[in-house]
C-alpha positions as CSV (number, residue, x, y, z in Angstrom):
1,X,0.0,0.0,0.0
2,X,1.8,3.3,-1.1
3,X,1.9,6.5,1.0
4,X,3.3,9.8,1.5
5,X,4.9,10.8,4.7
6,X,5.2,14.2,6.2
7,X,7.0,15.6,8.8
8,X,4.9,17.8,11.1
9,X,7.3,18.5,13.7
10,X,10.4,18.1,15.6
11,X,10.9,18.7,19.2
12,X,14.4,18.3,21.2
13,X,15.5,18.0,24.3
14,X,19.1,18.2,25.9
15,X,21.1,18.0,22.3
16,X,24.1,20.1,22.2
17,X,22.9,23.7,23.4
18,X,19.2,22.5,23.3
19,X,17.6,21.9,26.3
20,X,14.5,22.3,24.7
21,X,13.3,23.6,21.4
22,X,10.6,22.7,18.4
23,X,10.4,23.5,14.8
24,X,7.0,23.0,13.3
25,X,6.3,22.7,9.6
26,X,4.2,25.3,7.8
27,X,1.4,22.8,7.4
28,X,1.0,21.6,11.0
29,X,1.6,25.3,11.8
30,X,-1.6,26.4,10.4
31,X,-3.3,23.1,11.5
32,X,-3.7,21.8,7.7
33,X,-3.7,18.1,6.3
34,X,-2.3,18.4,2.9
35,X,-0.1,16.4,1.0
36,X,-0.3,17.9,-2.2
37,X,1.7,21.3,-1.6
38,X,5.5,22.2,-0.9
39,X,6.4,23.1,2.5
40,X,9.6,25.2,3.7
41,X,10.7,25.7,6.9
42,X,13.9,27.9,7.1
43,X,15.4,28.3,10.8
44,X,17.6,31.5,11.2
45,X,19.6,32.6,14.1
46,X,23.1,34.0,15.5
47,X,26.2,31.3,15.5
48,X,25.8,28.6,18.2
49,X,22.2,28.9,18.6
50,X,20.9,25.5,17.9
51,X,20.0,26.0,13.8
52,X,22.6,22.8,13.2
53,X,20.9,20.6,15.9
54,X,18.2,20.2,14.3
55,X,19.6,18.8,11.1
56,X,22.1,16.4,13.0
57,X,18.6,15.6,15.3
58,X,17.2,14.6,12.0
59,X,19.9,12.8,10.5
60,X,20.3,10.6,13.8
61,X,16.4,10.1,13.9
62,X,16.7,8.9,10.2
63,X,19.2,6.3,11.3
64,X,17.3,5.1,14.0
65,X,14.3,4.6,11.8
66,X,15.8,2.5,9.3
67,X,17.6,0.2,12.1
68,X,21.1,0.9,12.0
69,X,23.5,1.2,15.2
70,X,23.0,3.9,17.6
71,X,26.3,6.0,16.4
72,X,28.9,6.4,19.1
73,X,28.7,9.5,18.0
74,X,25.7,10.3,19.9
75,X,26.8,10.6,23.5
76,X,28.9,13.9,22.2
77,X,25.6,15.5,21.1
78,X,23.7,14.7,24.8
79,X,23.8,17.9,27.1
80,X,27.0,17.9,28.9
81,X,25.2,18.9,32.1
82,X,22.1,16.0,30.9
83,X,22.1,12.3,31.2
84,X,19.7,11.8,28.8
85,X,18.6,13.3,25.6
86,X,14.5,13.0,23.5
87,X,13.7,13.8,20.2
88,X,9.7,13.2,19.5
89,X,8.8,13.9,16.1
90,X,5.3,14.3,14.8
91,X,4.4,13.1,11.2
92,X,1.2,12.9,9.2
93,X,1.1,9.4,7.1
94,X,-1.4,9.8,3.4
95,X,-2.8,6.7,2.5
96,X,-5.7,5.8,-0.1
97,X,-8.6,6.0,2.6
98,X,-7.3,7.3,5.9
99,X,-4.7,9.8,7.4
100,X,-2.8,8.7,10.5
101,X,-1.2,11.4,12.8
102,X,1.5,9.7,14.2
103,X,4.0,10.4,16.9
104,X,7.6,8.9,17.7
105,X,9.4,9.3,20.5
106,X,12.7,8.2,21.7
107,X,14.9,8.7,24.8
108,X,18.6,8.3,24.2
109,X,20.5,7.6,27.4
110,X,24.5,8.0,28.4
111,X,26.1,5.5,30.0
112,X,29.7,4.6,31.0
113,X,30.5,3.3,27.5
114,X,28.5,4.4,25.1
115,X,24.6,6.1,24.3
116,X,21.8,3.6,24.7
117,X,18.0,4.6,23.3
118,X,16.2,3.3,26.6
119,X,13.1,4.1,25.1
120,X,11.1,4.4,22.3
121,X,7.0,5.2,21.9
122,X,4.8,5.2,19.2
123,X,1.6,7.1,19.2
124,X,-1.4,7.6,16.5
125,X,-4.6,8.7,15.7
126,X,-6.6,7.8,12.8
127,X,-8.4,9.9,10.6
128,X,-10.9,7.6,8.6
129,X,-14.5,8.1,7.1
130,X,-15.1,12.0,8.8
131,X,-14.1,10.9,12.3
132,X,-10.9,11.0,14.0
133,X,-9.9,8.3,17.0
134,X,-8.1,10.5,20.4
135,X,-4.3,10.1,19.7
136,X,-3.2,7.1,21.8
137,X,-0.2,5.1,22.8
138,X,0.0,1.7,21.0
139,X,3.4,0.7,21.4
140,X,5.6,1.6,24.4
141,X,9.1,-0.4,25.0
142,X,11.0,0.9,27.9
143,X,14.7,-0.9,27.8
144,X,14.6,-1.9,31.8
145,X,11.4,-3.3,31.9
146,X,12.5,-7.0,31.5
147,X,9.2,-8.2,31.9
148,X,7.5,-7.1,29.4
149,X,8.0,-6.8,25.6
150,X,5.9,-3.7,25.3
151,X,3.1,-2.1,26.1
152,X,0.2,-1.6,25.9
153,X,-0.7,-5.5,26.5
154,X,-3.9,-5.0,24.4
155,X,-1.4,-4.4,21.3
156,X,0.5,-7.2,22.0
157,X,-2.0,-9.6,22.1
158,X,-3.7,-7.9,18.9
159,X,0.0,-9.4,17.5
160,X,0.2,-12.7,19.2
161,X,-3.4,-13.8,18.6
162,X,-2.8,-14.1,15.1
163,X,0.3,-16.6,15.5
164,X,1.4,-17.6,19.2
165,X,5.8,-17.9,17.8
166,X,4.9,-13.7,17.6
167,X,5.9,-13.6,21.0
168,X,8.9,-15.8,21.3
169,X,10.1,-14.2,18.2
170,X,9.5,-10.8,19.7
171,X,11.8,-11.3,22.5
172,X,14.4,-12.6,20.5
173,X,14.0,-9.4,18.5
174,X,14.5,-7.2,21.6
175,X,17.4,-8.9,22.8
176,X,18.7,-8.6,18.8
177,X,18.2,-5.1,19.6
178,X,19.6,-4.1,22.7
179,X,22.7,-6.1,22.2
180,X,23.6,-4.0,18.5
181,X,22.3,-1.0,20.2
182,X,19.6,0.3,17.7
183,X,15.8,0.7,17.8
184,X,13.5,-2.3,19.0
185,X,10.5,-0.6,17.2
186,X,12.5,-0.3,14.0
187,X,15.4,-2.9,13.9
188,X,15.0,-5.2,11.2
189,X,14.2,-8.5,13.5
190,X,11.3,-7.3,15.1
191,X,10.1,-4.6,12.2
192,X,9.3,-8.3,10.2
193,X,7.2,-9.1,12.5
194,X,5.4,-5.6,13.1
195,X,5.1,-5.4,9.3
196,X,3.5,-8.3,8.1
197,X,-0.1,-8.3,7.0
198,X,-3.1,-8.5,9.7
199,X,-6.8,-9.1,10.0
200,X,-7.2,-7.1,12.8
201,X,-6.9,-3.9,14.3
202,X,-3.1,-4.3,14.5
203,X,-3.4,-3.4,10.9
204,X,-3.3,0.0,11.1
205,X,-0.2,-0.1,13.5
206,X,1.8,-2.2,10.9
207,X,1.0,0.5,8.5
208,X,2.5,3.4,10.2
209,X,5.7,1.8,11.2
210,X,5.8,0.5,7.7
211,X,5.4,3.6,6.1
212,X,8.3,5.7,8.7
213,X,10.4,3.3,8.2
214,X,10.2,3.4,4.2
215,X,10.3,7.4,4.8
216,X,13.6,7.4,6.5
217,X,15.2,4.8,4.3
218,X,13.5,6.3,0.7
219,X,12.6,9.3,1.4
220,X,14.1,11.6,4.2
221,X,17.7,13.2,2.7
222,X,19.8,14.6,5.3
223,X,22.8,16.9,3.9
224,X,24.8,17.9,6.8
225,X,27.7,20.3,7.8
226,X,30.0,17.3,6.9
227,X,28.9,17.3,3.2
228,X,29.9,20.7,2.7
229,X,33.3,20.3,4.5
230,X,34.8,17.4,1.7
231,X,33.5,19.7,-0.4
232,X,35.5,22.6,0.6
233,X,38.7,20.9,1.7
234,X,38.6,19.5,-2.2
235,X,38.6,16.6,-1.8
236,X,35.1,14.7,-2.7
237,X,32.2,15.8,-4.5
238,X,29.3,13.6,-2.3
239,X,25.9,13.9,-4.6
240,X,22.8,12.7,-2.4
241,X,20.5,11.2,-5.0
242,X,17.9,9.1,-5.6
243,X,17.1,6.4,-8.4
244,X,13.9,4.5,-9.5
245,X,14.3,4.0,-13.1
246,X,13.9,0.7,-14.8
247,X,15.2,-2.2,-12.1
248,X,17.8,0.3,-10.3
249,X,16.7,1.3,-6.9
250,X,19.4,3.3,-4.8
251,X,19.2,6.1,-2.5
252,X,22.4,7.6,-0.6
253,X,25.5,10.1,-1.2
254,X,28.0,9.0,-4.6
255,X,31.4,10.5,-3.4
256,X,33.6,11.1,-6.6
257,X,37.1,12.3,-5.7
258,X,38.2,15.8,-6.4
259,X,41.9,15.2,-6.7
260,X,42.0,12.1,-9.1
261,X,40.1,9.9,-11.8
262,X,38.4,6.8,-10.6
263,X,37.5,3.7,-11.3
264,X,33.8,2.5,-11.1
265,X,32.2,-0.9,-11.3
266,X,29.6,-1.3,-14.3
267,X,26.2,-1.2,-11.9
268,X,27.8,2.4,-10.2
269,X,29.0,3.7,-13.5
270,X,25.2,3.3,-14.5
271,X,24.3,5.1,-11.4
272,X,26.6,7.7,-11.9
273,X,25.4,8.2,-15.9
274,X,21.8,8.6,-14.3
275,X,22.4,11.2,-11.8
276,X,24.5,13.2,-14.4
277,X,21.7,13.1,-16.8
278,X,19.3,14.0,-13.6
279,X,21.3,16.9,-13.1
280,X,22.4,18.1,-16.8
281,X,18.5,18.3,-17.1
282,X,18.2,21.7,-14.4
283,X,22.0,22.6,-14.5
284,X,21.9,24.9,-17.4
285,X,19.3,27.0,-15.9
286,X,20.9,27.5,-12.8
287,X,24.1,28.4,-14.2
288,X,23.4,29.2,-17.9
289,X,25.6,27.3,-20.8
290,X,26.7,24.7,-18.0
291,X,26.5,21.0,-17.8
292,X,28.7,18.2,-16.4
293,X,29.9,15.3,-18.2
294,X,31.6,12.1,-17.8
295,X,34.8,12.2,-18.7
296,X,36.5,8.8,-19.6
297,X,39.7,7.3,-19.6
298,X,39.2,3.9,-20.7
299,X,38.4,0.5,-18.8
300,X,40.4,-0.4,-15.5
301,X,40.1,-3.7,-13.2
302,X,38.1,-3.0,-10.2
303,X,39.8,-4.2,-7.0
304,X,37.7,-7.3,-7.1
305,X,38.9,-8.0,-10.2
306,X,36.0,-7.3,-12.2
307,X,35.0,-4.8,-14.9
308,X,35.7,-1.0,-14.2
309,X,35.5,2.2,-15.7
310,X,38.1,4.9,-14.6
311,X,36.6,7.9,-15.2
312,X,36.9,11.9,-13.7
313,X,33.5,14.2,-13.6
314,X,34.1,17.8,-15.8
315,X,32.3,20.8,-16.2
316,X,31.0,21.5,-20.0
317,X,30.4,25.3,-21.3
318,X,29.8,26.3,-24.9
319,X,32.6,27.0,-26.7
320,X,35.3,26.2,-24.0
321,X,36.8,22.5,-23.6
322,X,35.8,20.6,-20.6
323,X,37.7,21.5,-17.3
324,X,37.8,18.9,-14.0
325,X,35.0,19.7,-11.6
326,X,37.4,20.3,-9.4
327,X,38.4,23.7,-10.6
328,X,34.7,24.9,-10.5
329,X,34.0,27.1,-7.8
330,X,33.3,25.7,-4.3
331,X,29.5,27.6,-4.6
332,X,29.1,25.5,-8.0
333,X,30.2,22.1,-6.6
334,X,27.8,22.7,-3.6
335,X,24.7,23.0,-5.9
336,X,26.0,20.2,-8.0
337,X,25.9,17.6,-5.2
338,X,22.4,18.8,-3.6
339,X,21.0,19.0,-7.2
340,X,19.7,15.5,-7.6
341,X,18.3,15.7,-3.9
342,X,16.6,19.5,-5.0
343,X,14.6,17.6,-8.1
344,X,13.8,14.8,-6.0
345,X,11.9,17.0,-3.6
346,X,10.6,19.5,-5.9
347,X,8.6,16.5,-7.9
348,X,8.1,13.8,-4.8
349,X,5.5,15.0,-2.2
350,X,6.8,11.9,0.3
351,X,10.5,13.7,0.1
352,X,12.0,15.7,3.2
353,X,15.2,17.5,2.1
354,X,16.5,18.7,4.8
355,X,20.2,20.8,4.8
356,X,22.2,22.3,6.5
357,X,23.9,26.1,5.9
358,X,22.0,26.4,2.3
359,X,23.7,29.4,1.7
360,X,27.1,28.1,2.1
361,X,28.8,29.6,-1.5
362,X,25.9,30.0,-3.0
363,X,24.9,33.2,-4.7
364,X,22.6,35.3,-2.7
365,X,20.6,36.1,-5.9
366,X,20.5,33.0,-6.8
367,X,19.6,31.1,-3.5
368,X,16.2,33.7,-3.4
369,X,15.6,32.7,-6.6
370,X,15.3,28.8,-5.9
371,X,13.6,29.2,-2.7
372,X,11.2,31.5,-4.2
373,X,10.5,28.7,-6.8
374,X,10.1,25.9,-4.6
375,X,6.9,26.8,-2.4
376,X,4.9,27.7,-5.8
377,X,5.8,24.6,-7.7
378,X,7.5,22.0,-5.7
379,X,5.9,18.8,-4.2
380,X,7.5,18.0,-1.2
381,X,9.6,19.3,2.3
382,X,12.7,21.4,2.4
383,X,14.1,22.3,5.9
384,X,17.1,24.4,6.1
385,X,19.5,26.6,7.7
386,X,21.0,29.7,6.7
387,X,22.6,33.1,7.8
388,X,22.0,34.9,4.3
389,X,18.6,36.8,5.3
390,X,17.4,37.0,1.4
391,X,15.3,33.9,1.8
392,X,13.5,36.1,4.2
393,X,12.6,38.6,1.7
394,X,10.9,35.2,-0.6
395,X,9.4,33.2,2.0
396,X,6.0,33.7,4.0
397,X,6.1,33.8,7.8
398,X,4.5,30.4,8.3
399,X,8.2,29.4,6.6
400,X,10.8,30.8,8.9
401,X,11.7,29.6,12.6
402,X,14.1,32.1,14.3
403,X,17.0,30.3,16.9
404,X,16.9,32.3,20.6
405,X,19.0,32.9,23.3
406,X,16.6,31.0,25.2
407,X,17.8,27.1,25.7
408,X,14.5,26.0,27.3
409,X,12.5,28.0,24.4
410,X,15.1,27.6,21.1
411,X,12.9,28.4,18.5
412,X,9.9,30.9,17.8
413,X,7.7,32.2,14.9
414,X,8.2,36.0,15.1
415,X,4.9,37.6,16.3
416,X,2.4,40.6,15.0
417,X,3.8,39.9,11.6
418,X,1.4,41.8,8.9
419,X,1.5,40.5,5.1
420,X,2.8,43.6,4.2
421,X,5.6,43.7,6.6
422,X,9.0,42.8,5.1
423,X,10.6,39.7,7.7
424,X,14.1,40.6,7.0
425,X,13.2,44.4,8.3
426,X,11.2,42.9,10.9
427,X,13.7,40.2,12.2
428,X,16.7,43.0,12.2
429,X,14.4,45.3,14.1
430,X,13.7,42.5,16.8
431,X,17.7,41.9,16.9
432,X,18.4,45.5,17.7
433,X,15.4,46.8,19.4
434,X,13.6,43.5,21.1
435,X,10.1,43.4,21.1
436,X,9.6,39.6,20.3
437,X,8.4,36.9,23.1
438,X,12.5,35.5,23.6
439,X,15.9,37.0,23.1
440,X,16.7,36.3,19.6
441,X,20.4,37.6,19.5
442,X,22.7,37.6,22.5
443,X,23.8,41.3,22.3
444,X,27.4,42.1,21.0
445,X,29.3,45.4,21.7
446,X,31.5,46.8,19.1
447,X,33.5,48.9,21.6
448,X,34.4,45.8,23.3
449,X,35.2,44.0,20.3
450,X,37.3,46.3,19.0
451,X,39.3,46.7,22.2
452,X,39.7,42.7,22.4
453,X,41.0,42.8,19.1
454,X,43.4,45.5,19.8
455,X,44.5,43.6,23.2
456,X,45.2,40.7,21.3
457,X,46.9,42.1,18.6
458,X,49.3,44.0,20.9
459,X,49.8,40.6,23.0
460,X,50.6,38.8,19.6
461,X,53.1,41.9,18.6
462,X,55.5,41.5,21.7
463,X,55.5,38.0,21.9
């Protein structure tokens, strides 16, 4: 059964300098169920105010929801002066006959060696023939209690009525879990069992989890500040794509080297020919007389032994020969690698592109131009940071989140916002004058600045 997936909302608690904050999408925003329109939500804010937790939130919530490990990783990102860290994100599942508002919460817990999710709930209501059910827990697994799979029992039963090796397998699946560290509702063990097809009202259960978990493995893209950083230390070119043509069905980043040729297999060569032609197909509007091509030097052994292709990605302009990639600007090679994620969203209403520092090297003219573009055409979810303020010159209010100087309140809608007030004017009067319900920049003083800088640089002189 297909469906599309949106996310209605994020809230965080005790990541990095987030002791608690929530970004809600335009849609839930205005309390609308609709599938069929682009949503942006833009967060703004001074340095260090909590714009990159959410995307790192999201890209650990992503890999939580398909399965994988908990990262090490993770235990870095938990409030230093915090045990224990929760992200509950709200989505609204589209399917043929019935909308399901569903809610997923997880608690993430430091230990002496490592991060441990010690508990994960999943809550829903159903929207189905004009009537809506009251949004209710129906699966609860709390890591130390031993004695029971999960709760609520009634669920549980709904699952082992219709064979009784559910529940053996069930607690195999939750000691699968626990010992590899990742998600009991989503690892892949006990997901086979929550997924298969029911007679009862369990149905409806299976379906959500089904359709978040396809959401995070198909259709959430997560670009963070690392993407950019191989990118500007020249040294890969990551493109986050996505591929259902014919019988090829990938999703991910392709990392071609910046400093050398290399050489590809036959299945990722074909991969790489379709996200080129993907690209080559917007390319030329963004930066007129451009495409990229495939540049090749001939066939090459894999390391496996089998048949390669060593080939370098170029830039193509009319009348000039085709230079490496590599010597593009770093603004160009940015696009380039979000491109095939951009057209993905723009055509997919199931899509969440979510990125971090859009901005980053990219024109300001230009990035108001594709952000003006995307709510009136597009299809699906962009989330984003930036510090360029143009985007708030193109997007509606409902659109951009600002950062605070608040940790217990991190994010707000700016307030007594008219439709023919101009949010950039607005948002620098709130910085310098106040008037908003948090502190939205922590206040600077030149004079003090400037003395610093002079101390310092008279320090540095007689040393």
């Amino acid at each position: 059964m297909g469906s599309i997936v949106r996310l209605a909302s994020l809230t965080i608690s005790n990541i990095k300098n987030v002791r608690n904050g929530q970004i809600i999408m335009s849609n839930a925003y205005r309390k609308q169920f609709s599938a069929n329109r682009a949503e942006v939500l833009g967060i703004y804010g001074q340095n260090g105010s909590g714009k990159t937790a959410v995307i790192d939130t999201l890209y650990y919530l992503q890999r939580i929801m398909t399965g994988s490990p908990l990262d090490e990783q993770v235990s870095e990102y938990i409030d230093s002066n915090s045990e224990q860290a929760e992200i509950h994100a709200d989505f609204h599942i589209f399917m043929e006959d019935v909308i399901y508002e569903a809610g997923y919460k997880i608690q993430i817990r430091k230990n002496a060696k490592r991060a441990e999710i010690v508990r994960e709930v999943l809550s829903c209501s159903i929207n189905k023939d004009a009537s809506r059910t009251n949004k209710t827990v129906f699966m609860d697994y709390q890591r130390a209690e031993k004695e029971q799979i999960f709760t609520p029992k009634k669920r549980l039963d709904e699952i082992t009525e219709v064979s009784k090796e559910n529940k053996m397998e069930l607690l195999v699946a939750r000691k699968i879990a626990e010992k590899d560290n990742c998600s009991y509702i989503f690892g892949e063990s006990s997901r086979e069992i929550f997924c298969k097809e029911y007679k009862n009202n369990f149905q409806h259960y299976s379906n959500v989890i089904r359709a978040l978990f396809l959401f995070a493995l198909k259709d959430l893209f997560v670009i963070r500040n690392t993407h950019s950083g191989v990118i500007s230390a020249n040294f890969l070119l990551p493109m986050a794509f996505k591929i259902e043509k014919d019988e090829i069905r990938a999703k991910g980043d392709f990392a071609v080297s910046l400093t050398e040729p290399v050489v590809l297999s036959e299945e990722r060569k074909q991969i790489l020919d379709i996200i080129v032609a993907q690209i080559n197909m917007v390319l030329y509007t963004i930066i007129p007389g451009m495409k990229i091509d495939i540049y090749h030097y001939g066939e090459q052994l894999t390391d496996d032994g089998e048949k390669g292709f060593r080939v370098e990605l170029v830039s193509v302009r009319e009348n000039m020969p085709p230079i490496p990639i590599r010597m593009e600007s770093e603004g160009i090679i940015k696009i380039i690698s979000i491109l095939n994620a951009w057209i993905q969203a723009f055509g997919n209403p199931s899509i969440c592109l979510a990125i971090d520092e859009l901005d980053a090297g990219v024109f300001e003219y230009m990035l108001g131009e594709l952000l003006d573009i995307f709510p009136k055409s597009a299809k699906g979810q962009l989330v984003f940071t930036s510090h360029n303020l143009r985007p708030l010159e193109m997007l509606d209010k409902d659109s951009i989140m600002f950062s605070t100087a608040n940790p217990d309140r991190r994010y707000i809608h700016m307030k007594n916002i008219k439709a023919s007030n101009n949010l950039r004017d607005v948002y620098i009067r709130g910085i310098t004058l106040g008037g908003q319900d948090e502190v939205i920049y922590e206040e600077t003083d030149s004079l003090k600045i400037a003395r610093a800088f002079r101390k310092a640089g008279r320090a540095a002189k007689y040393e």
